[in-house]
VMD Tcl script that builds the backbone (N, CA, C; Angstrom):
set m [mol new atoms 171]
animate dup $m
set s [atomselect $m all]
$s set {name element resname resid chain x y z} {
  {N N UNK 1 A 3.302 7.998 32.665}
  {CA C UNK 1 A 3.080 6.626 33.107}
  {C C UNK 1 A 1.713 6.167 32.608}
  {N N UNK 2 A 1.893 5.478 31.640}
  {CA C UNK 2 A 0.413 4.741 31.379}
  {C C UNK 2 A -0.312 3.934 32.944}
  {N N UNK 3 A -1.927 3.746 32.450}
  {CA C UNK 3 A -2.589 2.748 33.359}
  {C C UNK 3 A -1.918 1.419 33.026}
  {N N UNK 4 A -2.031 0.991 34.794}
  {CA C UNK 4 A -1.521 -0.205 34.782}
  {C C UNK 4 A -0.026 -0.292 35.201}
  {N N UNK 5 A 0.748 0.644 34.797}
  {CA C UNK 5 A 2.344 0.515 35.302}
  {C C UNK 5 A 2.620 0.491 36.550}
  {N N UNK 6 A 3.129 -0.468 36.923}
  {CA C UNK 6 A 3.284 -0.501 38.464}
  {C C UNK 6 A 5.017 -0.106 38.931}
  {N N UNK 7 A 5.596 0.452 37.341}
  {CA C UNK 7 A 7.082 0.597 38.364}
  {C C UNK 7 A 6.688 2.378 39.073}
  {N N UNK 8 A 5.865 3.083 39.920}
  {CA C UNK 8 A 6.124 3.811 40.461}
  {C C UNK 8 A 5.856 3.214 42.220}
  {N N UNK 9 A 5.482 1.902 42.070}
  {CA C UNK 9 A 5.420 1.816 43.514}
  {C C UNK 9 A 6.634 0.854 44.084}
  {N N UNK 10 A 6.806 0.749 45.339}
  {CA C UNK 10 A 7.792 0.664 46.068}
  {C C UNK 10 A 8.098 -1.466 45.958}
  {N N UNK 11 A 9.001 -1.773 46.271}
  {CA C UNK 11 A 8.803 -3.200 46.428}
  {C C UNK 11 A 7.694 -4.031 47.421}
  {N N UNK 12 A 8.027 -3.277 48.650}
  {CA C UNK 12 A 6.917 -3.427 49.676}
  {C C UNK 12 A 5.137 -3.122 49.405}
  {N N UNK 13 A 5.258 -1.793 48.940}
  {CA C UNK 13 A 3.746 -1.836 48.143}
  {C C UNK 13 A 3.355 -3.017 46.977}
  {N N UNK 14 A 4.471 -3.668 45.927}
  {CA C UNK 14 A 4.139 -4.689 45.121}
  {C C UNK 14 A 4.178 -6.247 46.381}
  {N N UNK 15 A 4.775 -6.305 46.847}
  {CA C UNK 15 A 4.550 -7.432 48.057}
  {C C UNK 15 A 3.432 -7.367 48.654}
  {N N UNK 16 A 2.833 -6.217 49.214}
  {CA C UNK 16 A 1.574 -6.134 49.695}
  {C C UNK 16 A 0.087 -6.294 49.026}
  {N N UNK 17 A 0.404 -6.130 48.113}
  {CA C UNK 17 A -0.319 -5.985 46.942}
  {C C UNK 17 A -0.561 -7.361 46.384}
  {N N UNK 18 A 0.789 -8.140 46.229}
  {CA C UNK 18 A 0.505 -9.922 46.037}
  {C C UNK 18 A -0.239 -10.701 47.125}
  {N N UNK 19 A 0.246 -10.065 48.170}
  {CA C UNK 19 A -0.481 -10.777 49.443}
  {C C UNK 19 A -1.967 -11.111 49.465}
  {N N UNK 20 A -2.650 -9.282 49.346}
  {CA C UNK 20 A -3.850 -8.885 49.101}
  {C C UNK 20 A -4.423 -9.891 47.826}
  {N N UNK 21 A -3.773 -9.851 47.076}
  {CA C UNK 21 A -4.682 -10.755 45.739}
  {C C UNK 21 A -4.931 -11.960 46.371}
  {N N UNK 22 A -3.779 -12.743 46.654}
  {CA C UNK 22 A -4.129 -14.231 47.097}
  {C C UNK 22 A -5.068 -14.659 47.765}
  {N N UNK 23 A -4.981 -13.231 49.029}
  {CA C UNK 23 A -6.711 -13.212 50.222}
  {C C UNK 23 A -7.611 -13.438 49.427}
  {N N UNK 24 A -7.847 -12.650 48.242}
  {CA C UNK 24 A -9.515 -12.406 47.505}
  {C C UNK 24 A -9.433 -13.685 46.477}
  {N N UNK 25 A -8.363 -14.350 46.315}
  {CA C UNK 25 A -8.392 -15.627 45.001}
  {C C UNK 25 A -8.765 -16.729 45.499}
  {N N UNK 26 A -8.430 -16.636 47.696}
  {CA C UNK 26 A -8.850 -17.902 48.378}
  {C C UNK 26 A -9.738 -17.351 48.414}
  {N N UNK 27 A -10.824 -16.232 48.740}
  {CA C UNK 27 A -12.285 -15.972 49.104}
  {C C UNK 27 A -12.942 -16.439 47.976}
  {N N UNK 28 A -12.435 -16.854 46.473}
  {CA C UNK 28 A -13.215 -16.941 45.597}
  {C C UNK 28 A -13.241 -15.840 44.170}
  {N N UNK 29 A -12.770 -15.013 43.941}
  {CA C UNK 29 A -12.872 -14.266 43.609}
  {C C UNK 29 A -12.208 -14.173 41.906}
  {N N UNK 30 A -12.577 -14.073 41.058}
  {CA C UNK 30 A -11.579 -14.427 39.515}
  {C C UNK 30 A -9.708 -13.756 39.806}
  {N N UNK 31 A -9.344 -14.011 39.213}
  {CA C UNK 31 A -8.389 -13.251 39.245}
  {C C UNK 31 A -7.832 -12.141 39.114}
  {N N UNK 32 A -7.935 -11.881 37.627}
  {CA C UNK 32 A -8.320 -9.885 37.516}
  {C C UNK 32 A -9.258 -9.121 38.527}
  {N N UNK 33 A -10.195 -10.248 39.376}
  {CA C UNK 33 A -10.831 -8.765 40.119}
  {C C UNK 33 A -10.438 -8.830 41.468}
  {N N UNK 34 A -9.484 -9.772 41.890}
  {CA C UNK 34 A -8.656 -9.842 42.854}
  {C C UNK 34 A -7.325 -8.887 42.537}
  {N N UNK 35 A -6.658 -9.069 41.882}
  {CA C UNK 35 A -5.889 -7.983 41.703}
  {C C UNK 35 A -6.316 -6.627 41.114}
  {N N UNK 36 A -7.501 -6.347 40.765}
  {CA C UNK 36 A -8.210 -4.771 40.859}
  {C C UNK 36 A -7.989 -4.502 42.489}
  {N N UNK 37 A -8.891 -5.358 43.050}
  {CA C UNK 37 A -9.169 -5.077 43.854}
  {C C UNK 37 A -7.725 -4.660 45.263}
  {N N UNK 38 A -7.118 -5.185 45.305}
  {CA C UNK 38 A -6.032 -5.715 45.706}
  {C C UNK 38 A -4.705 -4.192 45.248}
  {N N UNK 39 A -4.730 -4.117 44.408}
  {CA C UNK 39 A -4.285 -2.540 44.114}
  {C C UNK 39 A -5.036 -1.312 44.230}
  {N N UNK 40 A -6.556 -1.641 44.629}
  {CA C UNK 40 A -7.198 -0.182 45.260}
  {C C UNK 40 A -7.141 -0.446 46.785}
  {N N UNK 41 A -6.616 -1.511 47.114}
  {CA C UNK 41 A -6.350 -1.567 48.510}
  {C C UNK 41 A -5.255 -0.892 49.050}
  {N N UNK 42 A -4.277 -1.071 48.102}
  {CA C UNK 42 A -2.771 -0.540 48.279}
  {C C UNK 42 A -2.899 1.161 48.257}
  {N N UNK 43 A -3.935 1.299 46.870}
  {CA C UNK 43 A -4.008 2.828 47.087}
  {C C UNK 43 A -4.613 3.303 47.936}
  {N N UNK 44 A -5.052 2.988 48.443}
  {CA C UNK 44 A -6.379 3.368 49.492}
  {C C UNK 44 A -5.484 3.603 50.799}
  {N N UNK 45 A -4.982 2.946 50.903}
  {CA C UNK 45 A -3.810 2.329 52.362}
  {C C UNK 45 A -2.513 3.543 52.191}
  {N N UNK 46 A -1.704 3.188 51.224}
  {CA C UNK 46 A -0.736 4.240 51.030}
  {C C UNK 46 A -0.653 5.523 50.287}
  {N N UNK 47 A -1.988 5.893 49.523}
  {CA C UNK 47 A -2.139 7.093 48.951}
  {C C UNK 47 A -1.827 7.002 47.317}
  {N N UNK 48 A -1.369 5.946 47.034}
  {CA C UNK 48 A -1.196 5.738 45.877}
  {C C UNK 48 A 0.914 5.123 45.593}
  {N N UNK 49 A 0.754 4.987 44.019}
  {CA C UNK 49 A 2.412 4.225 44.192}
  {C C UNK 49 A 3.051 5.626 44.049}
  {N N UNK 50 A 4.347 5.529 45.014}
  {CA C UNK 50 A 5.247 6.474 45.600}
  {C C UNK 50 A 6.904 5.898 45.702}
  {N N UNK 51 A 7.924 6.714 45.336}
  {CA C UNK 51 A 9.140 5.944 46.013}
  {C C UNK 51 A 9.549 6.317 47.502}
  {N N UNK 52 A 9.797 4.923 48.021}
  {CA C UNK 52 A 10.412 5.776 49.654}
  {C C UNK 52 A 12.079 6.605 48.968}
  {N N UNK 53 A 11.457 7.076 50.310}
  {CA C UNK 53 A 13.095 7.823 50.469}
  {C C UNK 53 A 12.982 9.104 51.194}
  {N N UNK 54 A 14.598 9.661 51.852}
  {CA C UNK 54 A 14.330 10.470 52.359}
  {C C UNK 54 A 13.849 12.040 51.650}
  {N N UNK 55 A 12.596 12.870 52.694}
  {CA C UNK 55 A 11.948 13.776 52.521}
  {C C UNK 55 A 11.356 13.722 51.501}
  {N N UNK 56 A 10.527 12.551 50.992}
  {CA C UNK 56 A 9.313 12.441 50.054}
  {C C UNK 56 A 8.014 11.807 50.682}
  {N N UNK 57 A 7.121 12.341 50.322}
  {CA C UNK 57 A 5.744 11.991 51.209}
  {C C UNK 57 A 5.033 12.017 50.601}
}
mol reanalyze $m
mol bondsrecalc $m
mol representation Tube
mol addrep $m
C-alpha cells in the first residue's frame, strides 16, 4: 500500500475523517493541513486504517 491510500480504512473511519477536515477548514486552516491533520486524528483514535469484521482487531 503506498502513502496516502486510504482503501485500507473502513467507510466509517473515511466519514469520520471528512467530518474532522471540515472542523479544521471552519477553524481556518488550508486544506491539505486540515486533512493531514484530520487523518492523524483518525489514526490516533482508531490505531490506524483497519477492516471491521469479525475477530480482527
Amino acid at each position: 500500500m503506498s502513502r496516502g491510500d486510504k482503501s485500507a480504512y473502513t467507510d466509517k473511519q473515511k466519514r469520520k475523517a471528512e467530518h474532522i477536515e471540515e472542523s479544521y477548514e471552519n477553524r481556518g486552516l488550508s486544506e491539505k493541513e486540515a486533512e493531514r491533520r484530520a487523518w492523524a486524528t483518525v489514526n490516533k483514535q482508531d490505531g490506524g486504517g483497519k477492516k471491521s469484521g469479525s475477530g480482527r482487531s
